[in-house]
C-alpha positions as CSV (number, residue, x, y, z in Angstrom):
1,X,39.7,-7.2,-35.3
2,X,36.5,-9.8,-35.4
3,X,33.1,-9.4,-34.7
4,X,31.1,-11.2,-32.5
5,X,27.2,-12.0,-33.4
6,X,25.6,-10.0,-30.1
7,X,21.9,-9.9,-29.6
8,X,19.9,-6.2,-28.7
9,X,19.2,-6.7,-25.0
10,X,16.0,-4.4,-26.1
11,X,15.0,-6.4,-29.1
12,X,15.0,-10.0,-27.0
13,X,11.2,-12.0,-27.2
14,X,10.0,-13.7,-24.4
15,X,12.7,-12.0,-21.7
16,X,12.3,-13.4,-18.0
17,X,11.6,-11.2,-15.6
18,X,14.1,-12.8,-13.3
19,X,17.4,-14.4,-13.4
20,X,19.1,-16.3,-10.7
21,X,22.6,-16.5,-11.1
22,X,25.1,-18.5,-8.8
23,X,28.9,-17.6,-8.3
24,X,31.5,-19.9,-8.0
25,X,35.4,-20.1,-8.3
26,X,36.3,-21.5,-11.3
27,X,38.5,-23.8,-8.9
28,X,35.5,-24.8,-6.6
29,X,34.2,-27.8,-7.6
30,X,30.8,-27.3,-7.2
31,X,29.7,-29.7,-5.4
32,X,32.5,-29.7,-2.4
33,X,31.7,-27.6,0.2
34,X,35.6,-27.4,1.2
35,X,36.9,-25.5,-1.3
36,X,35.0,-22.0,-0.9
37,X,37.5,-18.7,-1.3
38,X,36.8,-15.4,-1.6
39,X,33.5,-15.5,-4.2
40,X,31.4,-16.7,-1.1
41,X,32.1,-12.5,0.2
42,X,29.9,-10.3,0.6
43,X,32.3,-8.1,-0.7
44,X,32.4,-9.8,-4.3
45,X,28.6,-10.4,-4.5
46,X,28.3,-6.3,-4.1
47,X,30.2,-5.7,-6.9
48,X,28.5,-8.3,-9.0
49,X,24.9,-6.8,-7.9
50,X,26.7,-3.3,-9.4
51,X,24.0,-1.7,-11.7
52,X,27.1,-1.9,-14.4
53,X,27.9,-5.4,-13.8
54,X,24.6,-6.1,-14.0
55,X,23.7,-4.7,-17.1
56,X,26.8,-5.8,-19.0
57,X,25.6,-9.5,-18.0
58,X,22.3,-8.4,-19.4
59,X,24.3,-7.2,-22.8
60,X,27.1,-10.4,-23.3
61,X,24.2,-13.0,-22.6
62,X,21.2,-11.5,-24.6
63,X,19.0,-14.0,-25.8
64,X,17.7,-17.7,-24.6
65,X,19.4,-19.0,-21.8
66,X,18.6,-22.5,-20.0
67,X,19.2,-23.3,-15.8
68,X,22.0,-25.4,-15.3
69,X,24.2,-23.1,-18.2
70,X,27.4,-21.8,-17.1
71,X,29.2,-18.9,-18.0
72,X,32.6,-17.9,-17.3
73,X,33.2,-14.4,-16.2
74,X,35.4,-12.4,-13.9
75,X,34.6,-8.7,-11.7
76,X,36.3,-5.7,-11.2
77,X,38.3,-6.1,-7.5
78,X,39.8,-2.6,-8.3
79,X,43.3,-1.6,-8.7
80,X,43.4,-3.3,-12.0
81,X,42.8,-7.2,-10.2
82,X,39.9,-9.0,-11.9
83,X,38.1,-11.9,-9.9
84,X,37.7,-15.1,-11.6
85,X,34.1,-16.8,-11.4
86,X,31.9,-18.9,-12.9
87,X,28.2,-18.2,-13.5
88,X,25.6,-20.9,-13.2
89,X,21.4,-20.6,-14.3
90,X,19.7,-21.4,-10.9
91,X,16.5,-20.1,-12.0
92,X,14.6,-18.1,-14.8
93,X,11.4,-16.6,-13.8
94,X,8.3,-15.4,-16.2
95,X,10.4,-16.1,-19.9
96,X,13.1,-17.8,-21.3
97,X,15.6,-15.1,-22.4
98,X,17.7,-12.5,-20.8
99,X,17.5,-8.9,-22.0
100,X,16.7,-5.4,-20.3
101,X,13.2,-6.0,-18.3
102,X,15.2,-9.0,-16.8
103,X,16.2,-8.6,-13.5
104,X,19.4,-10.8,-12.5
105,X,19.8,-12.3,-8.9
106,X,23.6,-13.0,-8.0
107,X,24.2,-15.4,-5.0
108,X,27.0,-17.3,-4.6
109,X,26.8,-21.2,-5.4
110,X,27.7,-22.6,-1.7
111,X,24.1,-21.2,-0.4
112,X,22.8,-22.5,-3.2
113,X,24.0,-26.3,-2.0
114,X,23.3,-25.5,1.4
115,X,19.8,-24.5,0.9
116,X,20.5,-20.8,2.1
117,X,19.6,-18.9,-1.2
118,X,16.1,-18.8,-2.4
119,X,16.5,-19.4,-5.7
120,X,12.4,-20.1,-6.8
121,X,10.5,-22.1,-8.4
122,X,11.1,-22.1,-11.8
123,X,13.6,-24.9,-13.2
């Protein structure tokens, strides 16, 4: 089994002290507003704003992060049937790096093109 170089969440310099992070299907092109499934529930965004889900994010993308990156992830449905999604940097707020004083916004990627999620200032 390989290792993977991980960054301390603790040990990060210069965390943000917030993260806004869009949701997309990884079949949504994200910039048609025709193809929205499922990721657009409020359902999905609960489980994503899970205090676990949350702090695993916090974990696997330690370190310097940029708006506009992307990420590709999936969440727990339950009974064993994981939800594709993609992860985009809206905004980062008060640092440059994600680790544990960051707090991470989730909202999904369609209210982000329709102007519906406040997302801030910082780009």
């Amino acid at each position: 089994m390989g290792t993977t170089d991980t960054i301390d969440p603790a040990t990060v310099e210069d965390q943000a002290e917030r993260l806004v992070l869009s949701f997309r299907s990884p079949e949504a092109d994200p910039d048609d507003d025709g193809t929205w499934w499922v990721a657009d529930s409020d359902w999905l965004q609960e489980n994503m704003n899970d205090s676990t889900y949350l702090q695993y994010l916090q974990r696997a993308h330690a370190g310097p992060v940029s708006v506009g990156e992307e990420w590709e992830e999936f969440v727990n449905c339950g009974c064993a049937s994981p939800q594709d999604v993609v992860l985009r940097v809206e905004a980062i707020e008060g640092g440059s790096a994600i680790g544990f004083e960051t707090t991470i916004e989730l909202v999904s990627r369609k209210s982000v093109l329709e102007g519906e999620a406040a997302v801030g200032d910082a780009y």
